[in-house]
Every structure is written in C-alpha cells, then in structure tokens.
VMD Tcl script that draws the C-alpha trace (Angstrom):
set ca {
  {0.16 -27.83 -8.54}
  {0.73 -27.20 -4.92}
  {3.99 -27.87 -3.84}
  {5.73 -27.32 -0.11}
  {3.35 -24.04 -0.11}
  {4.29 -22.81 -2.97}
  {1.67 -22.87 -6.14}
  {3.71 -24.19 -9.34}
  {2.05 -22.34 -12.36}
  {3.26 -23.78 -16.33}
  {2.71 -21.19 -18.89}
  {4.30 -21.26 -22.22}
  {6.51 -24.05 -20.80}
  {8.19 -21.79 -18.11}
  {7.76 -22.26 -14.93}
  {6.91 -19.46 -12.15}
  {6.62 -19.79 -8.67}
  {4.28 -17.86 -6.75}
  {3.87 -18.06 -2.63}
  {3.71 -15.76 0.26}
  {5.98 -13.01 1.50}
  {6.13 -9.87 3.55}
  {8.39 -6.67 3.91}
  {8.83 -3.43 2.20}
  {8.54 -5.19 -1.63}
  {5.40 -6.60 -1.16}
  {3.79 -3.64 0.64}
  {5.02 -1.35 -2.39}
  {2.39 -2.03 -4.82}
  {-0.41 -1.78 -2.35}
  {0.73 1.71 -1.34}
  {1.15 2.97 -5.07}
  {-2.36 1.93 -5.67}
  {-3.84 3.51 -2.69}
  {-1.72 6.56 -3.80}
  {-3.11 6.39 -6.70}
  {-6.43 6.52 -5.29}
  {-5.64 9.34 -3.35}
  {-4.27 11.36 -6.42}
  {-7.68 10.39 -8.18}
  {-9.83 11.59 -5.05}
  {-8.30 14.84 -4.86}
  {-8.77 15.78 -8.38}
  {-12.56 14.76 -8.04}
  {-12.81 17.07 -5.22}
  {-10.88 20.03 -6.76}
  {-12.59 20.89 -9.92}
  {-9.28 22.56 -11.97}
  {-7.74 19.23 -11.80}
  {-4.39 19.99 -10.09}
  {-2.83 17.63 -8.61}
  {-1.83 17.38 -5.08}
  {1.52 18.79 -3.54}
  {3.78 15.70 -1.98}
  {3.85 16.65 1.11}
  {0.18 16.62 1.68}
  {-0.07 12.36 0.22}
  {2.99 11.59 2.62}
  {1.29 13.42 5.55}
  {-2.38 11.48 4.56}
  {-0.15 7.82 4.35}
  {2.09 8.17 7.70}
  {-1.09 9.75 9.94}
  {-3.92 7.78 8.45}
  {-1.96 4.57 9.62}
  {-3.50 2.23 12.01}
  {-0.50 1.46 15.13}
  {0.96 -1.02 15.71}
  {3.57 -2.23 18.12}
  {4.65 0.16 20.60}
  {2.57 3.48 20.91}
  {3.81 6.18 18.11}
  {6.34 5.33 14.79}
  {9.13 3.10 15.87}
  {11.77 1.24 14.33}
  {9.62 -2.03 14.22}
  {6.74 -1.27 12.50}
  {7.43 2.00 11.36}
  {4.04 4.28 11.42}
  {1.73 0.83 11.38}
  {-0.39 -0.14 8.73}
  {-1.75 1.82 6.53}
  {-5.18 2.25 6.09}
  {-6.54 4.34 3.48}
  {-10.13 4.12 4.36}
  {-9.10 5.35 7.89}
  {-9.54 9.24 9.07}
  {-12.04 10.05 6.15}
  {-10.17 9.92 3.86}
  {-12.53 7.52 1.49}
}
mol new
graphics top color blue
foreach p $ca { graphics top sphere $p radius 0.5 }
foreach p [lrange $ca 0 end-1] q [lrange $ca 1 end] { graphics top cylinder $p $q radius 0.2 }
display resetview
C-alpha cells in the first residue's frame, strides 16, 4: 500500500514503514559492503590470506571518491561519493 510516499508493508500483523532517506545512516551499509569487497579483493590478490592494514582501506575509500561540490574534501560533501569501481580498484 502506497501511502504519502511511503510503502506500508503488513507482516505478522506489524506494521513497518519503509521510504526514502539520505545522510550518514543510510550511506553506512553501502560502505561496509564495498569494504567488504575490498577486504575480499585483497586476500584474492595476496595468496597468504592476510588481511589488509586500515590505513590502506581508508586511503582506497577517501581517494577513490568521485567530487563533488567544491574542488577537494569540504565540509559539504566531505570527500564526494564514493565509488569503488573508480581508480582500478575493481
């Protein structure tokens, strides 16, 4: 059921609302999963299985990012949207 936008879903009689939304909580999930990714890539590549050091995935996040906004990170959009495909990193 579609109501004011938001899709109205009944499942074992309780009722959850689903809909749109941006920010930092919604762009969580999508980062841990291309971490994950990442994590998974590297150990392909690197035959003893180790795993990555931290600094390396939050250097390959914040500089694979495609800008947006004003040139550089800012306080707006932060170091733009990430792409994970971007700067062969696939």
């Amino acid at each position: 059921m579609l109501l004011s936008g938001l899709l109205l879903v009944l499942s074992n009689s309780l009722l959850i609302l689903t809909g749109e939304n941006t920010g930092t909580s919604m762009a969580s999930p999508a980062i841990a999963g291309g971490l994950a990714l990442l994590y998974e890539k590297y150990r392909l590549l690197h035959p003893l299985g180790l795993n990555p050091k931290n600094g390396l995935m939050k250097a390959l996040v914040c500089n694979s990012g495609d800008d947006w906004g004003k040139p550089g990170p800012d306080y707006s959009n932060g170091f733009g949207v990430v792409n994970f495909c971007g700067r062969s990193i696939c």
